[in-house]
C-alpha positions in Angstrom: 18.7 5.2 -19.3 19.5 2.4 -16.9 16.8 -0.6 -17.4 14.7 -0.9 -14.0 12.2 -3.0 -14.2 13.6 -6.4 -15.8 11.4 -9.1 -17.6 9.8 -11.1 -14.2 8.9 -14.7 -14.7 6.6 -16.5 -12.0 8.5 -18.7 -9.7 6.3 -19.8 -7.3 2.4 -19.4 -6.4 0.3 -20.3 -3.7 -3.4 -20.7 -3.7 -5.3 -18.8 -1.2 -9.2 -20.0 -1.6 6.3 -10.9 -24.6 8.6 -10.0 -23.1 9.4 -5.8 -24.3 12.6 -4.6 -23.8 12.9 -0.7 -23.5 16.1 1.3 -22.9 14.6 2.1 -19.2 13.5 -1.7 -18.4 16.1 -3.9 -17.3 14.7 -7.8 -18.2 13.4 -10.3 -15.3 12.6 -13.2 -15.6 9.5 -15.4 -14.6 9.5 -17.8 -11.7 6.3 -17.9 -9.9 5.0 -19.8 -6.9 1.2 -20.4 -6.2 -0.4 -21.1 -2.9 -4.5 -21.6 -3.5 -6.9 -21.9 -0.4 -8.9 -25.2 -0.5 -12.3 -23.8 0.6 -15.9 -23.7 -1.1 -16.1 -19.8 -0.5 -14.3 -17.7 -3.4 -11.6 -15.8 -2.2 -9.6 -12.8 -3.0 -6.3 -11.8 -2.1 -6.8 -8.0 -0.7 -3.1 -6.6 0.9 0.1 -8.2 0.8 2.6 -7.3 3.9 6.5 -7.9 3.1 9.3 -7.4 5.0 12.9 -7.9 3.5 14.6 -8.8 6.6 11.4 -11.6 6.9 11.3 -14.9 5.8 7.4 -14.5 5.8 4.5 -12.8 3.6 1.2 -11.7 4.9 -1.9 -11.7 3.2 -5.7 -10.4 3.8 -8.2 -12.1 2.2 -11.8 -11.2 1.3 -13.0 -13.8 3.9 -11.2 -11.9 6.8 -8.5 -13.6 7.8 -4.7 -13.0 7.9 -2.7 -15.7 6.4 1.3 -15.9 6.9 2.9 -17.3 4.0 6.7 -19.4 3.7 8.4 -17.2 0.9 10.6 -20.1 0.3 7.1 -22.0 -1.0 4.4 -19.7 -0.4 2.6 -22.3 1.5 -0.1 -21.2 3.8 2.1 -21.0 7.7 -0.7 -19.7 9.2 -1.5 -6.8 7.3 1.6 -4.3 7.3 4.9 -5.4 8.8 6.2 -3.6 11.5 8.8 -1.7 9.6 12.3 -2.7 12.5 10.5 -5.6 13.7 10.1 -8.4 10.9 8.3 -10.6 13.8 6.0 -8.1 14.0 2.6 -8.1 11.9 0.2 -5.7 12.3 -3.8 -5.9 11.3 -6.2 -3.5 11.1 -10.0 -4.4 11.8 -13.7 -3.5 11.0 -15.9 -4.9 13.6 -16.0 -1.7 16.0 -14.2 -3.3 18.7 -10.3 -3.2 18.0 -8.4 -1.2 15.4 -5.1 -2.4 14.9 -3.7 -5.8 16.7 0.1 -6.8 16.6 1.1 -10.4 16.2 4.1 -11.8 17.4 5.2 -14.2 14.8 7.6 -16.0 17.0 5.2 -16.6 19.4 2.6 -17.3 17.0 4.8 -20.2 15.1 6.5 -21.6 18.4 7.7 -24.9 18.2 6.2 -25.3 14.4 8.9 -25.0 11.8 8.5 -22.4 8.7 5.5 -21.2 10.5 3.3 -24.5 10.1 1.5 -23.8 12.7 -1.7 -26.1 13.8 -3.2 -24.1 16.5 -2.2 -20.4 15.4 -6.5 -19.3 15.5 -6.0 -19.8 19.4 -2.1 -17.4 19.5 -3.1 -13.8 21.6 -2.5 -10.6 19.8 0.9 -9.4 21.2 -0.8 -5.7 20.9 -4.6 -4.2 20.9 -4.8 -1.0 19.5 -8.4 0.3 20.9 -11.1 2.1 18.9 -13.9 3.8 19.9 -17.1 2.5 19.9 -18.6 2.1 16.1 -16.0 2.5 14.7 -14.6 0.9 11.2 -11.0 1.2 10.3 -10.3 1.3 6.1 -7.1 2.1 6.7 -3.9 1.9 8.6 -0.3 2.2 8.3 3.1 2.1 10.8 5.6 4.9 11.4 9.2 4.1 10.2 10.3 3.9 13.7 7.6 1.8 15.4 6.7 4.4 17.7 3.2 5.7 16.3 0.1 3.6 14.6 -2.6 5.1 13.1 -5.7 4.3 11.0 -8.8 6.2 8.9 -12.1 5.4 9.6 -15.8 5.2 7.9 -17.8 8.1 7.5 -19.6 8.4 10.7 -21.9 11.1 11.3 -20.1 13.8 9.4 -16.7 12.9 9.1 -14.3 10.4 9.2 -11.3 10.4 12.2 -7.9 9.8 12.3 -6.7 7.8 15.1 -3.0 7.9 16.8 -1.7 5.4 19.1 1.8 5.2 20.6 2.3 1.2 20.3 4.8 1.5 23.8 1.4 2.4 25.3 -1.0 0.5 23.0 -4.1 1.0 24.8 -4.0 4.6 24.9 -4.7 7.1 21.8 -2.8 10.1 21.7 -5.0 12.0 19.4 -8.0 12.0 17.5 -8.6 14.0 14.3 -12.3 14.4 12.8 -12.1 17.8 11.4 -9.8 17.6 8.4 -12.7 15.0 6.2 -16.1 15.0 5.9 -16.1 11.1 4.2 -14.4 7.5 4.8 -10.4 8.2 5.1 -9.6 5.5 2.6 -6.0 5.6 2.7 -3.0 6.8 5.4 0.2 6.4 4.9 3.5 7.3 7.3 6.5 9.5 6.1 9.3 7.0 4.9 12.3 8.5 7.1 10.1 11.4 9.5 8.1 8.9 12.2 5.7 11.7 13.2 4.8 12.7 9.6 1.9 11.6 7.3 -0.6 11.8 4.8 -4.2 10.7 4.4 -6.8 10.5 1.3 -10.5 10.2 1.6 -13.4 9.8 -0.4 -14.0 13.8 0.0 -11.2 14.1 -2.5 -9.0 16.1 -0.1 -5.1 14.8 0.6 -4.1 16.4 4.2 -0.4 15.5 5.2 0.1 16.0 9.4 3.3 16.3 11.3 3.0 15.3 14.8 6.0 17.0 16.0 4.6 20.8 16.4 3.6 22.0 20.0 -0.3 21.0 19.3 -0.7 22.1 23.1 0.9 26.0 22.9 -1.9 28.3 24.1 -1.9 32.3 22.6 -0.4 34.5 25.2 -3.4 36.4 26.8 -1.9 40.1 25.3 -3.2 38.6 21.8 -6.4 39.4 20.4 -7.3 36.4 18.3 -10.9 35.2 16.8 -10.2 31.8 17.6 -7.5 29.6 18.4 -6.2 26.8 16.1 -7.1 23.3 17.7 -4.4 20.6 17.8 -5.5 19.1 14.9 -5.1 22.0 12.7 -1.5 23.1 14.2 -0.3 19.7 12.9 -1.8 20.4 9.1 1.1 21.0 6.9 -0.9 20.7 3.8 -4.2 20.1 2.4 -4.4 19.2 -1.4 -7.4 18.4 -3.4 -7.6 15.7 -5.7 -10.9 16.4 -6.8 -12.3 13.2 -7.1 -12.5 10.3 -4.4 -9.0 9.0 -3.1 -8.8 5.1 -3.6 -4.4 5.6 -2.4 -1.9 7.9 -1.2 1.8 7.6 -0.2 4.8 9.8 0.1 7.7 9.4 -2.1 11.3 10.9 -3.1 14.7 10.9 -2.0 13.9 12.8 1.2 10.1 12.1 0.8 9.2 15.7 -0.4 6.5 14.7 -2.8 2.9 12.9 -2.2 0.8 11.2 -5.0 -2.7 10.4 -5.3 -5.0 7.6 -6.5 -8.5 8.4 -7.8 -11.5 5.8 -7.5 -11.6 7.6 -11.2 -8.0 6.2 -12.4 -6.2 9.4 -12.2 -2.9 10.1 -10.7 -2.0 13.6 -9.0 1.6 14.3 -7.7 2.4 17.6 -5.2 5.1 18.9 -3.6 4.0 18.0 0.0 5.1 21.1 2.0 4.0 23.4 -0.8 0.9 21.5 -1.4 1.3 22.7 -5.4 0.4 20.6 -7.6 3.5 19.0 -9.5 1.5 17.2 -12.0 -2.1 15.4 -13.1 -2.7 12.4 -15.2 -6.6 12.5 -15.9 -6.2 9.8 -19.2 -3.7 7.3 -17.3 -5.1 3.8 -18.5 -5.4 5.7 -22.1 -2.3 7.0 -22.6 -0.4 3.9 -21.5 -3.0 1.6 -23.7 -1.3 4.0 -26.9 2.0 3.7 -25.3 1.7 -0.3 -25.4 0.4 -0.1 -29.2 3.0 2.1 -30.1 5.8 -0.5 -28.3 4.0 -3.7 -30.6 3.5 -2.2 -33.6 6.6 -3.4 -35.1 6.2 -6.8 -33.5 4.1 -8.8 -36.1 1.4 -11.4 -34.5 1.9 -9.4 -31.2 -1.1 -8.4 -29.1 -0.8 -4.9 -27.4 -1.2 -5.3 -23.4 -4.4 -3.7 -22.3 -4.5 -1.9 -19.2 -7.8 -1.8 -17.5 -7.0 -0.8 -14.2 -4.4 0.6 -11.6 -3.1 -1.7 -9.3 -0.2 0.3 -7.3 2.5 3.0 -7.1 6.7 2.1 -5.9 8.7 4.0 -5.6 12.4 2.9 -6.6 15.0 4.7 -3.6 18.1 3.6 -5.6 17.4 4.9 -8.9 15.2 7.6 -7.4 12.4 6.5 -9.9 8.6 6.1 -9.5 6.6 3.3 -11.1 3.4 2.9 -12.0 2.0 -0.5 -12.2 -1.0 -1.6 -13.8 -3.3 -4.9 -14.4 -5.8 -6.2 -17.1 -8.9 -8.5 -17.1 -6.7 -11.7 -17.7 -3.7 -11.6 -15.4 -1.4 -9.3 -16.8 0.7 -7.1 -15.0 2.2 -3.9 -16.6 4.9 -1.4 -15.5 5.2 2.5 -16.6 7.4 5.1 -15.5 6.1 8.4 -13.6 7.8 12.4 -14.3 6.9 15.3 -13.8 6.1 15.3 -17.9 5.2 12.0 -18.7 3.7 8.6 -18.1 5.8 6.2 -20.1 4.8 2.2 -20.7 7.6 -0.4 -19.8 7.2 -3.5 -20.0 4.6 -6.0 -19.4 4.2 -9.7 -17.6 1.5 -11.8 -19.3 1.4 -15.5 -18.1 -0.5 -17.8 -16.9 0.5 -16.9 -13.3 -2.7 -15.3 -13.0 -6.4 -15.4 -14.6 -8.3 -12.8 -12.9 -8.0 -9.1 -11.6 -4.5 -8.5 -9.6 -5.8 -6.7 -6.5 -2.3 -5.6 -4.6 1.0 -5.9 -5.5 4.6 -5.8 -3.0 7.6 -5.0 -4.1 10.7 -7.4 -2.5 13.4 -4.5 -3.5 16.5 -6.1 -2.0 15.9 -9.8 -3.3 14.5 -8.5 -6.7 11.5 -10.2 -5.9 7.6 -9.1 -7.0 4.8 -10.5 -5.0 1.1 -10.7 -6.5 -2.1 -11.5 -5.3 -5.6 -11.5 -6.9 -9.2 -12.7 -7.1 -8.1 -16.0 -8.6 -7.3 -16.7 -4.5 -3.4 -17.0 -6.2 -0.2 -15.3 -3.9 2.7 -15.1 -7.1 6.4 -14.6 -6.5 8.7 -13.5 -9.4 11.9 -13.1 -9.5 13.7 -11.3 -11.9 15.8 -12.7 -14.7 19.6 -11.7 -15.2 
């Protein structure tokens, strides 16, 4: 089996605030770059936004701000990328008043070289995304083709809402959903090659995946007797799936994106086939099993600690190889990789430096470059790059 996930050393890290070889885990090699925030206030990295085609990483931290980072140093030049746009950063926000803004890097960094910019707190949004009036946004994602924006809210009342914009008319929202949850929609994210298609998790435990492309406006021809006609928001329901526990991720995945997976705040992992909505397969024991598979991987290494996984940090999904990775984080630092079937969770490889010393909240993939990007609550951004 061809070796994906090579041994990654830390090349660079920026302050904000054992290598195991398997026959499916090509090695990378550590090069890590830090970039730490000088500020009195701890600080921990939340999201990290990267775009290929960009020479620029985006960060949220826990003290709300958005902080644009120089890959080629990770220092601090100023959170998901607009996906044909690499000037284009988007932001969701929780303060009632705007959802989603869209910054315009090259207007933002005009004039300042790498993005060092000295007045970027006074740049205008290049887009305002409105909300209505109360509301907080906990999630938010970007349609492949730029077209549609839309974002989860907070319970309020008795549900939480979906909310569509069409960023060529940013001011107005094409559609609001409130009847699919009943609790904060935690996670949304777009289709990866259908713009009007995607799914959302909650805290319910429910997974719904929407297409926005069927006639939500047909009416029933009057000769029909019907109890009740289906609303827009159910006419664009392809699937409801139940994860039955609360949803901390979602995403679609797959060579034509025909499967969704799901997240628990529990640490369990539940893959479907979207359209179908069955239920492909259900890790309940994830951070177990891959704690035996680690053992299993040292036990012929003498003086070798096992990694310990403690928590979940992220799903990829690998187009090339059509593979879909698991990755994982302990107490210390440590980053480890596992491979997802339809059978089977299988353990990797792990990265244990000194890269990081505290809990790795997000990690970002840099596909193309071979590049993985890290952040965490030791206020660190990492870069690795992967050893050949």
């Amino acid at each position: 089996m061809e070796a994906l996930v090579p041994h990654y050393s830390p090349v660079r890290s920026c302050a904000v605030g054992s290598q195991i070889t398997t026959d499916c885990a090509p090695a990378y090699n550590q090069h890590s770059h830090q970039h730490r925030q000088e500020s009195e206030v701890e600080l921990y990295v939340l999201e990290l936004a990267n775009s290929p085609s960009s020479e620029l990483l985006g960060a949220a931290t826990s003290d709300g701000q958005i902080r644009i980072l120089d890959k080629a140093s990770l220092r601090v030049s100023r959170v998901t990328f607009a996906r044909s746009n690499p000037n284009l950063l988007m932001s969701a926000g929780t303060d009632g008043r705007v959802l989603v803004l869209g910054w315009d890097l090259r207007t933002a960094f005009a004039g300042n070289h790498h993005g060092h910019s000295s007045s970027s707190s006074n740049v205008l949004p290049a887009m305002e995304f409105r909300a209505r009036q109360g509301d907080r946004f906990v999630s938010m994602d970007v349609a492949c083709d730029d077209v549609l924006v839309a974002a989860g809210t907070e319970l309020s009342g008795d549900s939480g809402s979906i909310l569509i914009w069409d960023s060529r008319a940013s001011r107005k929202t094409l559609h609001t959903f409130h009847e699919s949850h009943t609790d904060d929609v935690t996670s949304l994210e777009f289709h990866p090659h259908a713009p009007a298609r995607f799914v959302t998790g909650s805290e319910d435990g429910l997974v719904c995946l929407f297409d926005l492309n069927v006639d939500m406006t047909s009416q029933v021809p009057t000769d029909m007797v019907v109890e009740e006609e289906a609303t827009p928001e159910e006419k664009a329901t392809l699937a409801v799936m139940n994860a039955e526990a609360s949803v901390h991720r979602v995403g679609i995945f797959g060579p034509s994106g025909e499967f969704v997976y799901a997240l628990t705040g529990s640490q369990e992992l539940r893959l479907w086939n979207g359209a179908e909505a069955s239920q492909l397969a259900a890790y309940s024991s994830v951070r177990e099993s891959l704690n035996e598979h680690c053992m299993n991987a040292n036990a012929q290494q003498a003086g070798v600690e096992a990694p310990h996984v403690d928590y979940l940090i992220a799903t990829k999904y690998h187009a090339p190889s059509e593979r879909f990775y698991l990755i994982g984080g302990d107490f210390s630092g440590g980053v480890h990789f596992a491979h997802v079937s339809l059978s089977s969770i299988d353990y990797i490889r792990s990265l244990r430096t000194s890269a990081h010393n505290a809990v790795i909240r997000c990690v970002d993939w840099d596909g193309p470059e071979s590049l993985l990007y890290t952040g965490g609550e030791d206020e660190l951004v990492c870069q690795w790059s992967a050893e050949r």
